[in-house]
N, C-alpha and C positions, 0 to 999 in steps of 0.2 A: 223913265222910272216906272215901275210894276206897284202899281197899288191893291191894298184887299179887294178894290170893286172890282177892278181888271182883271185879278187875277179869278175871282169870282165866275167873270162872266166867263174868262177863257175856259175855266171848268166848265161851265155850261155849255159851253160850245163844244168843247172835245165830249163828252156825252151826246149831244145832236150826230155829230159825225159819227159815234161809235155805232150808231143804229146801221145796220145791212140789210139791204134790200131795197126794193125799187121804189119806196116810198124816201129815197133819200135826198135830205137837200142840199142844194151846190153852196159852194164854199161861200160863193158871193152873198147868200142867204144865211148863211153862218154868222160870217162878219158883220152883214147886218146888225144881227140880231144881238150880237157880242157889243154893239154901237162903234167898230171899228170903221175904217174902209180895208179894201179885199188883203192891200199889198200890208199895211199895217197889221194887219191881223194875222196874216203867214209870219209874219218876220216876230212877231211879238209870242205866239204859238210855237215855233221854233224854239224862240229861244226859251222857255222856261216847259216844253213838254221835250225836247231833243230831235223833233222830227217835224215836217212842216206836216197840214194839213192832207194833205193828200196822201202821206207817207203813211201817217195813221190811220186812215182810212183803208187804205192800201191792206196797212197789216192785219186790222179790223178783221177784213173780208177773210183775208188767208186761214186768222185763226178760226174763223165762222166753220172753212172750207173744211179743216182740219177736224174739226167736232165733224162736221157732217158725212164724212165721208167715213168715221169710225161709228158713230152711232147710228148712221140708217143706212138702207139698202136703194136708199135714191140711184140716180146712175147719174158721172162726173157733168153729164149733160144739164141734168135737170138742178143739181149744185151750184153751178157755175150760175146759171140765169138765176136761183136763189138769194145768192147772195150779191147782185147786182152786175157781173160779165155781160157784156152783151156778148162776146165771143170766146167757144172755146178753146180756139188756137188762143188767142192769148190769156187766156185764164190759165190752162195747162205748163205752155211756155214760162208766164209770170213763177207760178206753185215750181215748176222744175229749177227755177233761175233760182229760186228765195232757198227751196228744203231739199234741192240736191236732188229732187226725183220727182217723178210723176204722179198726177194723181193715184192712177189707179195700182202703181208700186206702192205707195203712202198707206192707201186704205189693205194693200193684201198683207203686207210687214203686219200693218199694225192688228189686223185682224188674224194673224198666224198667232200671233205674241200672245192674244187674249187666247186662243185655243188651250195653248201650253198651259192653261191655268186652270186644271180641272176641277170642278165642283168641290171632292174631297178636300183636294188641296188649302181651297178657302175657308173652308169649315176648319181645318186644325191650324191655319192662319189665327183666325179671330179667336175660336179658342184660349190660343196661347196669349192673344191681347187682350184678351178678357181675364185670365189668369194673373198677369203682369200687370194690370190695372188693378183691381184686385188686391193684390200683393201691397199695390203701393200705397190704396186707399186703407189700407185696415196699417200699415206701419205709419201712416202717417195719424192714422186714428187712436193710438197707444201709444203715440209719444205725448 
């Protein structure tokens, strides 16, 4: 049975893990800390987050990988060991097996994508949502 404390800690716990990078602690210090043991703790973790411990963490890193690889100019090298890889054959592997492509496909897609969006274009974007906001604060303002 899941009580508020449990379920308490297990939030605390999936926060520990969510942290990436090489300051990260093993599962078994997890559970610890959640006052579990290891195997009670994945099974317990599963069942009320959907994924065991590792999985999360797992996905953690990839989203980590996904920001990073669009917002800086790192190289997949220095990404990879970032966000806790020790190797890039399988960091790349992993990223291909999960989003269908490689890193450095990931980062050119998604950096073509931002191109297509020229300066102009954002300006009469917000414009037009500052006008429609606008719009709705001043009709919501006379009713």
């Amino acid at each position: 049975m899941l009580t508020k404390d449990r379920l308490i800690r297990l939030c605390g716990a999936r926060d520990q893990l969510r942290n990436v990078g090489y300051a990260e602690v093993s599962i078994d210090e997890v559970a610890k800390s959640a006052a579990m043991s290891r195997f009670h703790f994945v099974r317990q973790f599963k069942t009320v987050f959907g994924e065991t411990p590792v999985q999360f963490r797992t996905r953690m890193r990839l989203d980590q990988a996904k920001h990073l690889l669009i917002q800086s100019d790192d190289s997949i090298t220095d990404i990879c060991m970032a966000i806790g890889f020790s190797s890039l054959g399988s960091f790349s592997s992993l990223f291909s097996q999960r989003l269908g492509q490689a890193p450095s496909m990931y980062r050119q897609k998604f950096k073509q994508s931002i191109e297509m969006f020229s300066p102009d274009c954002m300006v009469i974007m917000r414009g037009a949502w500052e006008n429609d906001s606008q719009i709705s604060r001043s009709a919501v303002a006379s009713e």
